[in-house]
C-alpha positions in Angstrom: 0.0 0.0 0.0 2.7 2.4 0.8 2.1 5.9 0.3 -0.8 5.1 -2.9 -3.6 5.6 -0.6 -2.5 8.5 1.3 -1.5 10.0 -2.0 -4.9 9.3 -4.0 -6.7 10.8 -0.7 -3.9 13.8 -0.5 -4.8 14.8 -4.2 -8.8 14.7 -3.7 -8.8 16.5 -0.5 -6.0 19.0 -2.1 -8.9 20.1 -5.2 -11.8 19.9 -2.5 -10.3 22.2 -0.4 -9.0 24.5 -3.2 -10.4 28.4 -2.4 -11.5 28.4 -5.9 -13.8 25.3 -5.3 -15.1 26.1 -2.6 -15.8 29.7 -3.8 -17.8 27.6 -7.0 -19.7 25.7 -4.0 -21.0 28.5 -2.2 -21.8 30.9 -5.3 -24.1 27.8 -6.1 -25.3 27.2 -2.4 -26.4 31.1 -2.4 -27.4 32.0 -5.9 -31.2 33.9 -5.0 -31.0 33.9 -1.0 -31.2 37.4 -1.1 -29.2 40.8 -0.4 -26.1 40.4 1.7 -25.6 36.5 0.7 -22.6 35.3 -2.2 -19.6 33.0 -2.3 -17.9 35.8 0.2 -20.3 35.8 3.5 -21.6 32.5 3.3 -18.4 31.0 5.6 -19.9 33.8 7.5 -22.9 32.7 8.1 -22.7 29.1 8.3 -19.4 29.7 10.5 -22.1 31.2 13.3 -24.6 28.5 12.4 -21.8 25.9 13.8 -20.5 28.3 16.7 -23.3 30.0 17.7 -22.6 33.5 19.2 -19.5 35.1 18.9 -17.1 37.7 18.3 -15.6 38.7 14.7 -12.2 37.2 16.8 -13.1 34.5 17.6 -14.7 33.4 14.4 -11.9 34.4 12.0 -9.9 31.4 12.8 -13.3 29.2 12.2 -13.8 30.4 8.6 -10.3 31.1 7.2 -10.1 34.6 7.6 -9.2 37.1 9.4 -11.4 39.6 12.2 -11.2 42.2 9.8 -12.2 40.2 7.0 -15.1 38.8 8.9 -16.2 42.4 10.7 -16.4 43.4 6.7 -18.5 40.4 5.7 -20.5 40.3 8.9 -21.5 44.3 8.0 -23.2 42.7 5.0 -24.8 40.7 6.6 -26.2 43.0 9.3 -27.2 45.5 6.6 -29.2 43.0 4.6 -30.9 41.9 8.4 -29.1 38.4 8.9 -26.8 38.8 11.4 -27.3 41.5 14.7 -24.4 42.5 16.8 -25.2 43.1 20.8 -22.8 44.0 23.4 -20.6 40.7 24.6 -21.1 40.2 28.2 -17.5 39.1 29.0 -15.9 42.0 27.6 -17.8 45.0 26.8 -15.3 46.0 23.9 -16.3 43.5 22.2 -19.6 42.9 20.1 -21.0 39.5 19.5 -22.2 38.2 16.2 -25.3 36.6 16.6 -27.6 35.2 12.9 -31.1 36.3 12.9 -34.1 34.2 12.3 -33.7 35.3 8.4 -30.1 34.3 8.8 -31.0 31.0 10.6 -33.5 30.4 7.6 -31.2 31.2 5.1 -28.3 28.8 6.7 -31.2 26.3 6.9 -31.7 27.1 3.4 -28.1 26.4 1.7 -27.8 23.1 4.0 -30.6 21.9 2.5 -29.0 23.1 -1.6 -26.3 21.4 -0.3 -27.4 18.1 1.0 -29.6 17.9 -2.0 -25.9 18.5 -4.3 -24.6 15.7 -2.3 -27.6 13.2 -3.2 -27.7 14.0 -6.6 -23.9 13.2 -7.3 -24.5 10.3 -5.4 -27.3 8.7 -6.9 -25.8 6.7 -9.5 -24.3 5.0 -6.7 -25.8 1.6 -4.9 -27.3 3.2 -1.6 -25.3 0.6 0.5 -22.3 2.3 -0.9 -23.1 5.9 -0.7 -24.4 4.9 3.1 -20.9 3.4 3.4 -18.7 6.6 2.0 -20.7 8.6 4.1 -19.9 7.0 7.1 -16.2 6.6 6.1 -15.9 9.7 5.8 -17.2 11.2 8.8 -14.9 9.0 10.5 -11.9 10.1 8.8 -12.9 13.6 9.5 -13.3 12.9 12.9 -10.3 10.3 13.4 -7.9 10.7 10.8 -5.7 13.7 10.4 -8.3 16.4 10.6 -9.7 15.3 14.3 -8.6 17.7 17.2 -6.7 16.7 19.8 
Protein backbone atom coordinates (compact mmCIF):
# COMPACT_ATOMS: atom_id res chain seq x y z
CA UNK A 1 0.00 0.00 0.00
CA UNK A 2 2.71 2.43 0.78
CA UNK A 3 2.14 5.91 0.33
CA UNK A 4 -0.82 5.08 -2.88
CA UNK A 5 -3.62 5.60 -0.58
CA UNK A 6 -2.46 8.46 1.30
CA UNK A 7 -1.47 10.05 -1.98
CA UNK A 8 -4.88 9.34 -3.98
CA UNK A 9 -6.71 10.83 -0.71
CA UNK A 10 -3.90 13.84 -0.46
CA UNK A 11 -4.84 14.84 -4.24
CA UNK A 12 -8.76 14.66 -3.73
CA UNK A 13 -8.80 16.47 -0.49
CA UNK A 14 -5.95 18.97 -2.05
CA UNK A 15 -8.93 20.09 -5.16
CA UNK A 16 -11.83 19.89 -2.53
CA UNK A 17 -10.26 22.17 -0.40
CA UNK A 18 -9.04 24.52 -3.16
CA UNK A 19 -10.42 28.39 -2.41
CA UNK A 20 -11.54 28.45 -5.89
CA UNK A 21 -13.80 25.27 -5.27
CA UNK A 22 -15.07 26.15 -2.62
CA UNK A 23 -15.81 29.73 -3.84
CA UNK A 24 -17.79 27.65 -6.96
CA UNK A 25 -19.71 25.72 -4.03
CA UNK A 26 -20.95 28.51 -2.21
CA UNK A 27 -21.82 30.93 -5.28
CA UNK A 28 -24.07 27.76 -6.13
CA UNK A 29 -25.27 27.15 -2.38
CA UNK A 30 -26.41 31.11 -2.37
CA UNK A 31 -27.41 31.97 -5.85
CA UNK A 32 -31.20 33.86 -4.97
CA UNK A 33 -31.01 33.87 -0.96
CA UNK A 34 -31.22 37.40 -1.13
CA UNK A 35 -29.17 40.77 -0.45
CA UNK A 36 -26.09 40.35 1.73
CA UNK A 37 -25.60 36.48 0.75
CA UNK A 38 -22.60 35.30 -2.16
CA UNK A 39 -19.56 32.97 -2.28
CA UNK A 40 -17.94 35.82 0.23
CA UNK A 41 -20.28 35.82 3.49
CA UNK A 42 -21.56 32.50 3.34
CA UNK A 43 -18.41 30.97 5.56
CA UNK A 44 -19.88 33.82 7.49
CA UNK A 45 -22.88 32.67 8.07
CA UNK A 46 -22.66 29.09 8.26
CA UNK A 47 -19.43 29.73 10.48
CA UNK A 48 -22.06 31.21 13.35
CA UNK A 49 -24.57 28.52 12.38
CA UNK A 50 -21.78 25.92 13.80
CA UNK A 51 -20.53 28.33 16.68
CA UNK A 52 -23.32 29.97 17.74
CA UNK A 53 -22.64 33.52 19.19
CA UNK A 54 -19.48 35.05 18.87
CA UNK A 55 -17.09 37.73 18.29
CA UNK A 56 -15.59 38.70 14.72
CA UNK A 57 -12.17 37.23 16.84
CA UNK A 58 -13.10 34.51 17.63
CA UNK A 59 -14.70 33.44 14.42
CA UNK A 60 -11.93 34.38 12.01
CA UNK A 61 -9.91 31.43 12.76
CA UNK A 62 -13.32 29.18 12.19
CA UNK A 63 -13.75 30.42 8.56
CA UNK A 64 -10.28 31.07 7.24
CA UNK A 65 -10.15 34.58 7.56
CA UNK A 66 -9.16 37.13 9.44
CA UNK A 67 -11.41 39.56 12.20
CA UNK A 68 -11.18 42.24 9.83
CA UNK A 69 -12.19 40.19 7.04
CA UNK A 70 -15.12 38.76 8.88
CA UNK A 71 -16.21 42.38 10.73
CA UNK A 72 -16.35 43.40 6.75
CA UNK A 73 -18.47 40.36 5.74
CA UNK A 74 -20.53 40.32 8.89
CA UNK A 75 -21.51 44.26 8.00
CA UNK A 76 -23.23 42.72 4.99
CA UNK A 77 -24.77 40.68 6.58
CA UNK A 78 -26.21 42.98 9.34
CA UNK A 79 -27.23 45.49 6.64
CA UNK A 80 -29.23 42.99 4.59
CA UNK A 81 -30.93 41.93 8.45
CA UNK A 82 -29.11 38.36 8.87
CA UNK A 83 -26.85 38.81 11.40
CA UNK A 84 -27.28 41.50 14.66
CA UNK A 85 -24.41 42.50 16.76
CA UNK A 86 -25.18 43.07 20.82
CA UNK A 87 -22.76 43.97 23.38
CA UNK A 88 -20.61 40.72 24.60
CA UNK A 89 -21.14 40.17 28.19
CA UNK A 90 -17.51 39.10 29.02
CA UNK A 91 -15.88 42.03 27.59
CA UNK A 92 -17.77 45.02 26.78
CA UNK A 93 -15.35 46.03 23.87
CA UNK A 94 -16.27 43.53 22.23
CA UNK A 95 -19.60 42.89 20.05
CA UNK A 96 -21.03 39.48 19.46
CA UNK A 97 -22.21 38.24 16.15
CA UNK A 98 -25.31 36.56 16.61
CA UNK A 99 -27.58 35.25 12.92
CA UNK A 100 -31.14 36.31 12.89
CA UNK A 101 -34.13 34.24 12.33
CA UNK A 102 -33.70 35.34 8.43
CA UNK A 103 -30.12 34.26 8.80
CA UNK A 104 -31.05 31.03 10.62
CA UNK A 105 -33.50 30.37 7.61
CA UNK A 106 -31.20 31.24 5.07
CA UNK A 107 -28.34 28.81 6.74
CA UNK A 108 -31.18 26.26 6.95
CA UNK A 109 -31.72 27.09 3.36
CA UNK A 110 -28.11 26.43 1.66
CA UNK A 111 -27.84 23.11 4.00
CA UNK A 112 -30.55 21.90 2.47
CA UNK A 113 -28.98 23.12 -1.59
CA UNK A 114 -26.26 21.41 -0.30
CA UNK A 115 -27.36 18.11 0.96
CA UNK A 116 -29.57 17.88 -2.00
CA UNK A 117 -25.91 18.53 -4.35
CA UNK A 118 -24.63 15.67 -2.28
CA UNK A 119 -27.62 13.23 -3.19
CA UNK A 120 -27.72 13.97 -6.56
CA UNK A 121 -23.94 13.21 -7.27
CA UNK A 122 -24.54 10.31 -5.37
CA UNK A 123 -27.27 8.72 -6.91
CA UNK A 124 -25.82 6.74 -9.54
CA UNK A 125 -24.33 5.02 -6.71
CA UNK A 126 -25.77 1.65 -4.89
CA UNK A 127 -27.29 3.23 -1.63
CA UNK A 128 -25.28 0.56 0.50
CA UNK A 129 -22.27 2.26 -0.93
CA UNK A 130 -23.06 5.88 -0.73
CA UNK A 131 -24.40 4.91 3.08
CA UNK A 132 -20.92 3.37 3.44
CA UNK A 133 -18.72 6.59 2.02
CA UNK A 134 -20.71 8.65 4.09
CA UNK A 135 -19.87 6.98 7.07
CA UNK A 136 -16.16 6.61 6.12
CA UNK A 137 -15.86 9.67 5.76
CA UNK A 138 -17.21 11.15 8.83
CA UNK A 139 -14.94 9.02 10.47
CA UNK A 140 -11.94 10.06 8.76
CA UNK A 141 -12.87 13.56 9.46
CA UNK A 142 -13.28 12.86 12.90
CA UNK A 143 -10.31 10.28 13.36
CA UNK A 144 -7.86 10.69 10.78
CA UNK A 145 -5.67 13.67 10.37
CA UNK A 146 -8.34 16.38 10.56
CA UNK A 147 -9.67 15.29 14.34
CA UNK A 148 -8.62 17.65 17.23
CA UNK A 149 -6.65 16.73 19.81
Amino acid sequence: MENDVGQEIADALGLLLRRTTREHLYRGLTEGLGEGVDELTYPVLSGLARTGPCSAAELAPEVGLDRSGVTRRASRLEDAGLVRREPDPADRRAALLILTEQGEAVVAESRRRLAGRIEAALGSWPAAEARTFAHQLHRFVTDGPFADG
